[in-house]
C-alpha positions in Angstrom: -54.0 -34.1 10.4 -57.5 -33.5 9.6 -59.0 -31.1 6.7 -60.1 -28.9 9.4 -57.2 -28.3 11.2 -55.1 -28.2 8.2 -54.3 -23.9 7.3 -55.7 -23.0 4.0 -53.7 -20.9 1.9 -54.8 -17.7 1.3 -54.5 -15.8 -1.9 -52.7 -12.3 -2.5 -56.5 -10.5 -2.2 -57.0 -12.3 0.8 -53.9 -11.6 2.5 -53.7 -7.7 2.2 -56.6 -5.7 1.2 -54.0 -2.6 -0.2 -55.3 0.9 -0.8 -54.1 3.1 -3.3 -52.3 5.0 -0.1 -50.5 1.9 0.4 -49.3 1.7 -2.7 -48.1 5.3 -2.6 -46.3 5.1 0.4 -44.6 2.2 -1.1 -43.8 4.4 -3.6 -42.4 7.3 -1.3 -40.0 4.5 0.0 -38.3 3.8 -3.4 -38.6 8.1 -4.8 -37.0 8.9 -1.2 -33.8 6.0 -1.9 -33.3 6.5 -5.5 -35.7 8.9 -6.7 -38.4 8.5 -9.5 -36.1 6.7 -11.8 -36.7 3.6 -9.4 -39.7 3.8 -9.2 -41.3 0.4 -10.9 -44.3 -1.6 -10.4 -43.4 -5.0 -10.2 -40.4 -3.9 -7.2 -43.8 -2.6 -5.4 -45.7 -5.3 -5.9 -43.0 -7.4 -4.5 -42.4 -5.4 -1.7 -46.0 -5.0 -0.8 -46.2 -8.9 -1.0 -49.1 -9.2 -4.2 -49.2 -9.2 -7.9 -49.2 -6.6 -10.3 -53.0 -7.2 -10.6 -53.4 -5.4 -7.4 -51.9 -2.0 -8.6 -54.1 -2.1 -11.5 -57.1 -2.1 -9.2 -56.0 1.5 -8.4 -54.1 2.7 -11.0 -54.4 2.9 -15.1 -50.9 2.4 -15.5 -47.5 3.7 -14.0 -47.8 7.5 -15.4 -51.4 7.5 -13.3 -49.1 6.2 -10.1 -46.3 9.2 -10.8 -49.0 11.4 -11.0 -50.9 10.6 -7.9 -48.0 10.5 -6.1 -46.9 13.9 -7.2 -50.9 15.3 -6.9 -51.0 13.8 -3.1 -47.2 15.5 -2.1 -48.6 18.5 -3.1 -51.9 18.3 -1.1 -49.9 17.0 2.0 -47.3 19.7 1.5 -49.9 22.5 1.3 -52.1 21.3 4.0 -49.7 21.4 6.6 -49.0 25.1 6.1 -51.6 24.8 8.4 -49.3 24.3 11.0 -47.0 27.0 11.0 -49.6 29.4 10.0 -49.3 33.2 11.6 -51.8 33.6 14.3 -51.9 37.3 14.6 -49.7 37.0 18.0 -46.7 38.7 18.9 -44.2 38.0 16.1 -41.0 37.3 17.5 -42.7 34.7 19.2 -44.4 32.8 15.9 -41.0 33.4 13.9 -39.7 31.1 16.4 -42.0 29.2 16.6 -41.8 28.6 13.1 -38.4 28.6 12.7 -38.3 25.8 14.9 -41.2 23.6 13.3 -38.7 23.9 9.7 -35.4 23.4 10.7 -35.5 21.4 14.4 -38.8 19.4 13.5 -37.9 18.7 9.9 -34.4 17.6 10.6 -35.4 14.6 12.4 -37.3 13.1 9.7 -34.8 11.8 7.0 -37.7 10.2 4.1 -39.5 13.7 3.6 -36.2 15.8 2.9 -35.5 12.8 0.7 -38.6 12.7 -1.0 -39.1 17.1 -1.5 -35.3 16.4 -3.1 -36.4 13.6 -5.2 -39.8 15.6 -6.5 -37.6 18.8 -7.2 -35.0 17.0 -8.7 -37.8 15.2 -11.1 -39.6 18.7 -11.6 -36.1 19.5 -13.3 -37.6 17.1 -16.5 -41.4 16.8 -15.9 -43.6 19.5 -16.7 -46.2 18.4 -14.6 -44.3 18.1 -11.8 -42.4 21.6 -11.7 -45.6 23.0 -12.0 -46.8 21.6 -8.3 -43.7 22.4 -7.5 -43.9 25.9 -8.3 -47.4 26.0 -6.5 -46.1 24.8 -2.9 -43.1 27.2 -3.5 -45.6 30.1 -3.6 -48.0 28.9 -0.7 -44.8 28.7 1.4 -43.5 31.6 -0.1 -47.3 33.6 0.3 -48.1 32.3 3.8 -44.3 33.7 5.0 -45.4 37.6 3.6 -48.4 36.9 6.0 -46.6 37.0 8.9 -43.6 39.5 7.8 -46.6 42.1 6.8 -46.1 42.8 10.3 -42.8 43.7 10.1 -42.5 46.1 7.1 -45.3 48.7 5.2 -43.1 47.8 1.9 -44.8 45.3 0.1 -41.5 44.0 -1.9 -39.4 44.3 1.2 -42.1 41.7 2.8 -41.8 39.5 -0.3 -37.8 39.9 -0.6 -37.8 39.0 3.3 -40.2 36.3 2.4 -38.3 34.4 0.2 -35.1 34.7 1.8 -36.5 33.3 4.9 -37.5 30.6 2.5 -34.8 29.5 0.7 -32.2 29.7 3.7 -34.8 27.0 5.1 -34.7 24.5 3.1 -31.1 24.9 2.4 -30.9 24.7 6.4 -32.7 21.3 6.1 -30.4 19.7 3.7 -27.9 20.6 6.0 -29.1 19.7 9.1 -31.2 16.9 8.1 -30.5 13.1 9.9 -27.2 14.8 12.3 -27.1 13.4 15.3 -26.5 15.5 18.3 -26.0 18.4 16.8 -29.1 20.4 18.2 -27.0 23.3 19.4 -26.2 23.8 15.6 -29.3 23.7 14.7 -31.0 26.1 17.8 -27.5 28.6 16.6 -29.1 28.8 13.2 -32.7 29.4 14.1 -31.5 31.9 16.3 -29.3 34.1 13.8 -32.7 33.5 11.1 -35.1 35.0 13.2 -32.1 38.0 14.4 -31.9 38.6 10.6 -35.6 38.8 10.1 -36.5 40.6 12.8 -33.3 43.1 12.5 -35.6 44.4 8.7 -38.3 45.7 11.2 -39.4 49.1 9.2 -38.1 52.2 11.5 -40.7 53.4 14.0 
């Protein structure tokens, strides 16, 4: 075989030009199957088929890696808001709407339930990350008053209402999240949510 038909090897740079992205979606894989305690460098690297040298392209060192994936959780957590943000319309209708985007959408995706557990869990003994914590809480928590503002004159009625609606949510996705075929379950308890809600309607 000749020099020129023989394939040259190519080196770990050549092969995969990673991103720090990459690397952090690496990253969600091993938070959302054992949480941040797994998370180590060299099992990335492996995984993502280079050398250590790579990550430290992108990142000081592994505190700069738990804190960019914690910084970019946040961001994506707060920019889909977006989403399921109140549009002024009829409010039954958004509540639903919403409703269903939380508990219906969400419980068909497994790694992000995983991965909001695994950062809450963690915010239980980093300071750091109980504080983003707290800040998606509230944007979740704020952009729900926006839409229940509608519904009452009582400004601690909309924020009790708020946060109920909140926290029956994401217990609803633990619950619900990765059954199979259980979609009438799932319709049931959007239905008795938004009954709830709409049953705190201030008198006329």
């Amino acid at each position: 075989m000749s020099e020129a038909s023989t394939p040259k090897r190519r080196s770990a740079s050549e092969k995969k030009q990673l991103t720090r992205d990459n690397w952090l979606d690496a990253a969600a894989g091993e938070i959302a199957a054992g949480g941040f305690g797994q998370l180590r460098v060299l099992t990335l690297a492996k995984k993502l088929g280079v050398t250590r040298g790579s990550f430290y392209w992108h990142f000081r060192d592994h505190e700069d890696l738990v804190v960019s994936f914690l910084d970019r959780w946040r961001d994506r957590r707060l920019h889909e808001l977006q989403y399921w943000e109140p549009k002024g319309g009829d409010v039954e209708t958004e509540l639903r709407q919403i409703l269903e985007l939380l508990l219906t959408d969400a419980s068909r995706n497994i790694r992000r339930l995983q991965v909001e557990l695994a950062v809450r869990d963690f915010a239980r003994r980093n300071e750091y990350a109980a504080e983003l914590v707290t800040q998606v809480d509230a944007a979740r928590i704020n952009q729900n008053c926006t839409l229940f503002q509608r519904l009452s004159s009582d400004p601690q009625h909309v924020k009790d209402l708020s946060l109920l609606l909140y926290v029956a949510t994401i217990g609803s996705q633990v619950v619900l999240t990765g059954k199979k075929g259980d979609e009438a379950t799932i319709q049931r308890i959007e239905d008795l949510m938004a009954r709830v809600v709409l049953g705190q309607r201030d008198e006329p």
